[in-house]
N, C-alpha and C positions, 0 to 999 in steps of 0.2 A: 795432538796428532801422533807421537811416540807410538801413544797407548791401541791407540787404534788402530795400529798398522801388527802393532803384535799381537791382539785380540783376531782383526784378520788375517794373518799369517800364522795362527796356531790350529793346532790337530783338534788340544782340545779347550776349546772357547771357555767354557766356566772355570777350569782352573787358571787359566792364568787370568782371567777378572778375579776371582778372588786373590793371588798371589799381588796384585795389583792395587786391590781393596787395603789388602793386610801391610803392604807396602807404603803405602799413603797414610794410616791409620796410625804407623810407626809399630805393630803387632806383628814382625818381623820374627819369625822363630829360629832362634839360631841353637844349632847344637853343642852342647858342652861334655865334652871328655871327661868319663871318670877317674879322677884324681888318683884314688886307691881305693882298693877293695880288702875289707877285713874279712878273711873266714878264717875258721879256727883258729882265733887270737893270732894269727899272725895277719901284715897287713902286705899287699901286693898292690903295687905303683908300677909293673911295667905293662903297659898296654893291651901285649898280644895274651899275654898270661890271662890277664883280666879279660880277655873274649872270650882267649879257650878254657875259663872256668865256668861262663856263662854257660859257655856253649854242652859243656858235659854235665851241669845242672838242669836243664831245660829238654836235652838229650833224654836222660833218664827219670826225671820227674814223674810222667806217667807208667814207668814201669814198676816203682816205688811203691806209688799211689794203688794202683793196681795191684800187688802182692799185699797191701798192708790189708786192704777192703777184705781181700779173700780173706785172709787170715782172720780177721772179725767177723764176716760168715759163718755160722749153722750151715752144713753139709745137709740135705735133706735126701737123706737112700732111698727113699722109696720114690720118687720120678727123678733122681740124677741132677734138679739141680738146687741154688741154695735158697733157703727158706726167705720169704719175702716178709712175714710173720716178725722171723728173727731180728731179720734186718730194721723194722719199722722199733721191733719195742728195745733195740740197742740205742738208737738214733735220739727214740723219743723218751726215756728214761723209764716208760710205765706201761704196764701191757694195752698192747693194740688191740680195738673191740674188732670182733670178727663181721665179717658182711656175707650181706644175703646178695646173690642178683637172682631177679627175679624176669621171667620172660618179659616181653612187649612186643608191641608193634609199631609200624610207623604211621597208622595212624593215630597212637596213643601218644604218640612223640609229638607230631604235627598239633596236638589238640594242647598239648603243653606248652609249645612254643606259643599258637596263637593267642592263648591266655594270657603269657606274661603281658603284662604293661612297659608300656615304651615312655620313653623320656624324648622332650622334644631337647636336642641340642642347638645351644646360641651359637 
């Protein structure tokens, strides 16, 4: 009867049956405090410290990320921007085969698709 009056009395019906579920299951997730945090060989045990180092790692992460990529970039001058080329044979250790595209249509597309063969899924 409990359960039922908070599944009726809730905004939103599926999570509190699941919290419910997880509850009876004994799959309770409770959250745990980190202890300390080591960076640069030193170690830091006070709480707020330990947020705001999160918080200035995650801050700038992708700004990081983003100067380092440029930097590994091939500048390409002649259309202004960086080589896609470059970027595939840094990635991939061994040079990229060049491609062709070549025109079509859609109904050369359509006559492809119908072609393939289908899988009946169980």
């Amino acid at each position: 009867m409990e359960y039922d009056k908070l599944i009726l009395n809730s905004c939103n019906k599926v999570k509190t049956t699941w919290d419910i579920i997880n509850k009876e299951s004994g799959r309770n997730k409770k959250r745990s405090e980190i202890q300390a945090l080591k960076v640069q060989n030193k170690e830091i045990t006070d709480q707020q410290t330990i947020a705001e180092t999160f918080n200035v790692y995650f801050v700038t992460i992708a700004e990081n990320i983003n100067s380092q990529k440029k930097s590994e970039l091939m500048y390409n001058v002649d259309d202004n921007r960086y080589s896609h080329t470059h970027f595939m044979e840094k990635t991939y250790n061994k040079p990229y085969p060049s491609m062709d595209n070549k025109c079509t249509t859609t109904k050369e597309i359509e006559q492809i698709i119908t072609s393939l063969k289908t899988k009946k899924l169980l």
